[in-house]
C-alpha positions in Angstrom: -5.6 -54.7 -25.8 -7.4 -58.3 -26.7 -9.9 -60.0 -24.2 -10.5 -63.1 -23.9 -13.8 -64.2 -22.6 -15.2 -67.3 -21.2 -18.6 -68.1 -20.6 -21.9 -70.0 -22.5 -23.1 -69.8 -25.5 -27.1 -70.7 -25.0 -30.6 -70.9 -26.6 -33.2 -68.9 -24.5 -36.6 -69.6 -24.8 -38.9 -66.8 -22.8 -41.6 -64.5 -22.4 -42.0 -60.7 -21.2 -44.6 -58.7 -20.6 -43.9 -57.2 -23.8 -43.6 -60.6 -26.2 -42.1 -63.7 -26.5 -38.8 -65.3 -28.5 -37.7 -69.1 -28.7 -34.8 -70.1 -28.7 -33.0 -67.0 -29.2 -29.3 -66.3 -29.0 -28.3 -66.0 -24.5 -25.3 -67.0 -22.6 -23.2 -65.7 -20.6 -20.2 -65.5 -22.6 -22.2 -64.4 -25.7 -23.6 -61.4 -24.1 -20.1 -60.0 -23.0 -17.9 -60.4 -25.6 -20.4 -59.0 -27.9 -20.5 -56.2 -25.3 -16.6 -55.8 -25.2 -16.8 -55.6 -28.6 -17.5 -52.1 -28.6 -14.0 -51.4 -26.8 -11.9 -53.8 -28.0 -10.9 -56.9 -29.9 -13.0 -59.5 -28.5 -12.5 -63.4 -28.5 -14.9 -65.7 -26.9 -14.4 -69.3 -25.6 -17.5 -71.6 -25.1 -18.6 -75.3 -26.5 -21.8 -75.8 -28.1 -24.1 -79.2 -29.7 -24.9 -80.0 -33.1 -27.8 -78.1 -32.6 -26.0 -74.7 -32.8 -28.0 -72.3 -35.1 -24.9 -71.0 -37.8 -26.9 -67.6 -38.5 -25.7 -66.8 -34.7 -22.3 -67.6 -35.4 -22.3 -64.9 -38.0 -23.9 -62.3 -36.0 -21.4 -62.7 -33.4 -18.6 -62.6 -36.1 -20.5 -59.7 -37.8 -19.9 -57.6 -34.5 -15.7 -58.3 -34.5 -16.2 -61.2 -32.2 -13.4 -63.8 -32.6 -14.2 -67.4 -32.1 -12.0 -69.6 -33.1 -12.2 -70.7 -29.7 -16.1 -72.0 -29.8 -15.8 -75.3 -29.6 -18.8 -77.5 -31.6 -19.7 -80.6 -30.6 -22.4 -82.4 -32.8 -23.4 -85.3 -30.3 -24.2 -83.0 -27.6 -27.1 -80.2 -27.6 -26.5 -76.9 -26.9 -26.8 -75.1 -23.0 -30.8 -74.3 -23.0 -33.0 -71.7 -20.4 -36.3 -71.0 -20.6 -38.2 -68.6 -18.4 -40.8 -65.7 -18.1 -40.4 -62.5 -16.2 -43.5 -60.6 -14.9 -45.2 -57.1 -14.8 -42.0 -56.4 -12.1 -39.4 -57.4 -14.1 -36.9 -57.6 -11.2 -39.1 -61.0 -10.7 -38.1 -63.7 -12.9 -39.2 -67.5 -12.8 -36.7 -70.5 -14.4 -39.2 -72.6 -16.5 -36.1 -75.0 -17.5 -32.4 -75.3 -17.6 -30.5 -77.9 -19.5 -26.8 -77.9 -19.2 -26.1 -79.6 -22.5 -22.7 -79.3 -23.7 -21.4 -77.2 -20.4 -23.2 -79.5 -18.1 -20.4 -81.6 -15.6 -16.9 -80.0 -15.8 -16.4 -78.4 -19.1 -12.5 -78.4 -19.9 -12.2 -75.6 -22.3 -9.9 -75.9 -25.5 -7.9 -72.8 -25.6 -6.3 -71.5 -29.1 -2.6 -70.9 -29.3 -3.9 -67.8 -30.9 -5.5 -66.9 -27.2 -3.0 -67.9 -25.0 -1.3 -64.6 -24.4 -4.5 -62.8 -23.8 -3.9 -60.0 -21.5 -7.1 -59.1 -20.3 -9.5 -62.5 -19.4 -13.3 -62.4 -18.4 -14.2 -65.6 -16.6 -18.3 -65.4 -17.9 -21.1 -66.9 -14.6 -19.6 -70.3 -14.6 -17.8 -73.1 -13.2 -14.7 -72.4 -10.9 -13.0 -75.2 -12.4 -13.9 -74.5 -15.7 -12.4 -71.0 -14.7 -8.9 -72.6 -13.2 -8.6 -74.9 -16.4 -8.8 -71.9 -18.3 -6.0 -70.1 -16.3 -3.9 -73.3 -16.1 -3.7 -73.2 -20.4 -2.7 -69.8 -20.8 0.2 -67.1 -19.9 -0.2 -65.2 -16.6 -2.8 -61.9 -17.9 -2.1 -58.5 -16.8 -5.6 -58.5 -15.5 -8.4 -61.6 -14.6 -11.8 -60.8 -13.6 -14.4 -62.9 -12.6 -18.3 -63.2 -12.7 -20.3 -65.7 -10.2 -23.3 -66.4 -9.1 -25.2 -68.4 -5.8 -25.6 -71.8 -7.9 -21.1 -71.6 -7.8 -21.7 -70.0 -4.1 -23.9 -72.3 -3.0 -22.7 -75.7 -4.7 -19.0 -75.4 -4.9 -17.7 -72.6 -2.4 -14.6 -74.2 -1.7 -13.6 -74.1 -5.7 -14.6 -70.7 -5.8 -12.2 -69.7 -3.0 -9.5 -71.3 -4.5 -10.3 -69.4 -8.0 -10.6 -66.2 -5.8 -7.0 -66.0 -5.3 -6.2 -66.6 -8.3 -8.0 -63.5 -10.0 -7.8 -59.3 -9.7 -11.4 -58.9 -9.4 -14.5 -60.2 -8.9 -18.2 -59.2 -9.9 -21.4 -60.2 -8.3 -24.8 -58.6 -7.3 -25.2 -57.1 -3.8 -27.3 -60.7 -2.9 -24.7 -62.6 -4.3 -21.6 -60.6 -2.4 -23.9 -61.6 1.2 -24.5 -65.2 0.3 -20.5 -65.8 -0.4 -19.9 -63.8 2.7 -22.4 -63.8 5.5 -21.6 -60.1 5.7 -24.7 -57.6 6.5 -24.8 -55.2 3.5 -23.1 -55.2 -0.2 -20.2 -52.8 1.4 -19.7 -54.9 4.1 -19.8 -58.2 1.9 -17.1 -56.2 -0.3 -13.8 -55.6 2.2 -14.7 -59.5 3.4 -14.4 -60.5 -0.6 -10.8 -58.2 -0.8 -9.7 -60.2 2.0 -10.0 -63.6 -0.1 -7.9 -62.8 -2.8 -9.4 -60.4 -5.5 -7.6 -56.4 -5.6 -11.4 -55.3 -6.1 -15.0 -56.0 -6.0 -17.2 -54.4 -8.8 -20.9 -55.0 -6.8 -24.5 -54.3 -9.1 -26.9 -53.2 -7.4 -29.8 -53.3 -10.5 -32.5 -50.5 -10.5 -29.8 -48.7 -7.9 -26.2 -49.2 -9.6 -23.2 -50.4 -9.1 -20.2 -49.8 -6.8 -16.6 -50.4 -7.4 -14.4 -51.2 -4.2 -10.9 -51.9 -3.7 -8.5 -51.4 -0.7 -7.9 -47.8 -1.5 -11.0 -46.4 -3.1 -15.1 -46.3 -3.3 -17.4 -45.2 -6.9 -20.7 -45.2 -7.1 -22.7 -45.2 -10.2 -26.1 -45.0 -10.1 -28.4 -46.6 -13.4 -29.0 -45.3 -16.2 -32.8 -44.4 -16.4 -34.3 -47.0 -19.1 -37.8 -45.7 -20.4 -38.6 -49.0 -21.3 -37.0 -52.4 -20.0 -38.2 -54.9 -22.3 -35.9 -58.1 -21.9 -33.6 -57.8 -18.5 -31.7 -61.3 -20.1 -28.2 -60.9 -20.5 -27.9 -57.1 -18.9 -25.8 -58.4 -16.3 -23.2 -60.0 -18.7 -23.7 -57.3 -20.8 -22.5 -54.8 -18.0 -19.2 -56.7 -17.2 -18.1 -57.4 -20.7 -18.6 -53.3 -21.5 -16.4 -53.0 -17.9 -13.7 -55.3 -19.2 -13.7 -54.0 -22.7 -13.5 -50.8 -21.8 -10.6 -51.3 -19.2 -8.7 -53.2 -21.8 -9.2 -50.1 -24.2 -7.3 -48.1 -21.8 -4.5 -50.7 -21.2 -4.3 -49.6 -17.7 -6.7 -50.2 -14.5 -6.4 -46.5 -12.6 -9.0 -44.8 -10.9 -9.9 -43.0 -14.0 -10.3 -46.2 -16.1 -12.5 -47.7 -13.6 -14.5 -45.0 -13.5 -14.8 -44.3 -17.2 -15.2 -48.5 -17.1 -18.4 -48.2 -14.7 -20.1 -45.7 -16.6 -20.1 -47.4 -19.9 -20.8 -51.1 -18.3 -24.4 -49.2 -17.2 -24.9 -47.7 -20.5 -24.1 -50.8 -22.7 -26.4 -52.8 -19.8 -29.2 -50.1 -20.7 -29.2 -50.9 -24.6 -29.3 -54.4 -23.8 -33.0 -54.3 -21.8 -34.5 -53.0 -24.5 -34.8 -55.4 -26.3 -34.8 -58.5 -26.8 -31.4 -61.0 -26.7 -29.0 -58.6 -28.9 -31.7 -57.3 -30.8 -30.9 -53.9 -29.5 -26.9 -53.8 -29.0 -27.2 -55.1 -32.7 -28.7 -51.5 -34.2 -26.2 -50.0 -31.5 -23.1 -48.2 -32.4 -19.8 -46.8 -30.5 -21.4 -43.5 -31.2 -24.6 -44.2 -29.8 -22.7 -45.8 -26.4 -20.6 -42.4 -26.4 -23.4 -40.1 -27.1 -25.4 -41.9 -23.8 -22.7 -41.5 -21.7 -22.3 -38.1 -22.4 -25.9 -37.5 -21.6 -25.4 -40.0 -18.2 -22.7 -37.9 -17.2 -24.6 -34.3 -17.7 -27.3 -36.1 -15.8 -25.1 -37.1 -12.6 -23.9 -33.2 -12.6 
């Protein structure tokens, strides 16, 4: 079944220990449509300036991704980050961030091709962007949601509001603690139930990620990467491969979710290494199958 994703579409400008790019292809919304590409037919809405590179365009529509819903706007510039990660490359320092196009409260145009969507991704970004979204389109059979603590810490209320209007959210275990005051990630996930969403999908980086809902608990741990080379994007990357791949099986049951968490960590694990898409760009289906086959003989 379709999903529609909303979420940036960015330049990032940074530097790993192994290299440097500028002003590749980043964003949020970029990163997981291209991911739930793999599963599904993927359509991604987003605004972008003048300054919008066309070759990118054509990579994303090279991979299946539909956007007819990324809007162009030539007086503005497009959403901009620049940063560098170190030796640890859980450590990871902003250099600069310029909103652009998305900065204030970006009021998304939505197709009438896209407005019967029934599976929706709202991408790390503004809960009202998020409700706009909802407001323009027909009620999905299933609306997940990414955040992070800028929306935690600057506009908590909106972000409660959105929480009851969504069936799940996903968040790293900091970012489930911050919204929640809990003491651990599990904890932090039975308060986050309790505020609207039917589950909690928490990453945990080098050690995972856990689904919760009311009724049930799976654990997943990573996928051991030889070599993390950009860590950009793997985040996104994971949720879009967990939507895709629930909207592939048209149903959310505990085999779906499961089969959903394992190939969100595998499609995560192509991303870092490499740089932007450079590596989910070589990727194929085959090459996600053939990983999880060999993730799943490992967790025997």
């Amino acid at each position: 079944m379709p999903l529609l994703t909303i979420g940036s579409a960015a330049y990032d400008t940074l530097e790993t220990p192994f290299g440097f790019r500028d002003r590749s292809l980043g964003g949020s919304g970029v990163y997981a449509s291209f991911a739930a590409s793999f599963f599904t037919e993927s359509r991604l809405i987003g605004v972008v300036g003048g300054d919008w590179n066309p070759a990118y365009t054509e990579l994303l529509r090279s991979r299946g991704v539909d956007l007819e819903g990324l809007e162009i706007r030539s007086n503005e510039k497009t959403t901009y980050w620049s940063g560098r990660y170190f030796v640890d490359m859980n450590r990871r320092e902003t250099l600069c961030f310029e909103g652009n196009a998305m900065s204030g409260t970006y009021i998304p145009i939505v197709p009438d091709s896209y407005k019967n969507a029934p599976y929706v991704f709202l991408g790390n970004g503004s809960p009202v962007t998020d409700m706009a979204l909802l407001d323009s389109i027909a009620k999905p059979k299933l609306v997940v949601a990414d955040t992070m603590d800028f929306y935690i810490n600057g506009m908590k209320k909106e972000l409660l509001e959105l929480l009851r209007r969504i069936d799940g959210l996903i968040l790293n275990d900091e970012e489930s603690i911050q919204l929640t005051g809990a003491r651990g990630a599990l904890d932090a996930a039975e308060k986050i139930l309790e505020m609207g969403p039917k589950f909690v999908v928490i990453k945990r980086g080098e050690y995972g990620a856990m689904f919760i809902s009311s009724d049930e608990i799976y654990l997943t741990p990573a996928y051991p990467t030889r070599r993390v080379v950009d860590p950009t994007g793997a985040g996104d990357s994971f949720a879009g491969a967990l939507m895709g791949s629930l909207a592939e099986s048209g149903e959310l049951t505990p085999e779906s979710a499961k089969k959903a968490l394992l190939y969100a960590t595998v499609v995560a694990s192509f991303t870092v290494e490499g740089f932007s898409l450079e590596r989910l760009q070589t990727a194929t289906r085959a090459d996600i199958d053939a990983r999880v086959a060999e993730f799943k003989r490992a967790l025997v």
